[in-house]
C-alpha positions in Angstrom: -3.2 21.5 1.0 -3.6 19.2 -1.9 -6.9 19.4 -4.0 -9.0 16.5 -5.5 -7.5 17.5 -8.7 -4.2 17.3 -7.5 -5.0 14.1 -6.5 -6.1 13.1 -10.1 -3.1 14.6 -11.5 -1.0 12.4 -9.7 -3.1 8.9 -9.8 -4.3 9.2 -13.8 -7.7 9.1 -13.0 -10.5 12.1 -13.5 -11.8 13.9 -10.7 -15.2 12.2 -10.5 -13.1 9.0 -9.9 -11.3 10.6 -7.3 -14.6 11.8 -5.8 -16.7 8.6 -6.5 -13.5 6.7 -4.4 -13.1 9.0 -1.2 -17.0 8.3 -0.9 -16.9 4.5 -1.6 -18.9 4.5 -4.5 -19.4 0.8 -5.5 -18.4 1.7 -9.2 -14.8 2.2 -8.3 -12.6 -0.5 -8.9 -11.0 -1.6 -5.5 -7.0 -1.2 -6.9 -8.2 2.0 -8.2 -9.5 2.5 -5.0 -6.7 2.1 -3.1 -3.8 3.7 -5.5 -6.0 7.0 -4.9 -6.2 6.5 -1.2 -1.8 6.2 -1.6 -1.9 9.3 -3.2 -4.4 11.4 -1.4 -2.1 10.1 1.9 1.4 11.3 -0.1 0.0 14.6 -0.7 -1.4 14.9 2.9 -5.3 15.1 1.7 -7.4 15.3 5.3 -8.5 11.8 4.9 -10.2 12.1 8.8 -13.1 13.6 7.3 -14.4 10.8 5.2 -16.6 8.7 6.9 -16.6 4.9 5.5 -20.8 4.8 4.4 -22.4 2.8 2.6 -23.8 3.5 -1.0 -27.6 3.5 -0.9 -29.4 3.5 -3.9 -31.7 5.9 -4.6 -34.3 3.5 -6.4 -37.8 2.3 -6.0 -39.2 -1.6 -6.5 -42.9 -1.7 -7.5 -44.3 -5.0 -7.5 -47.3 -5.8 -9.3 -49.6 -8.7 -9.0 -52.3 -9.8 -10.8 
């Protein structure tokens, strides 16, 4: 079974993109995106398991009036 390294090895990316893109981080670049998706399905990476969710941000907006 083909690792997320593997899967870097073969689209020239690091591992964090690879990870960032199977969990559609926003950051990702949508062509990169995709050429890892290609190569994750070449090398027969279990692409069931990802589930297509949303980033959330973990932030908090204070407003302040005075």
């Amino acid at each position: 079974m083909a690792t997320i390294r593997d899967i870097a090895q073969q689209a020239g990316v690091s591992i964090a993109t690879v990870s960032r893109a199977l969990n559609n981080h926003p950051s990702v670049n949508e062509a990169t995106r995709y050429s890892i998706l290609q190569v994750a399905q070449q090398l027969n990476y279990p692409l069931h398991n990802l589930q297509a969710k949303p980033y959330v941000a973990r932030s908090i907006l204070i407003i302040v009036r005075k």
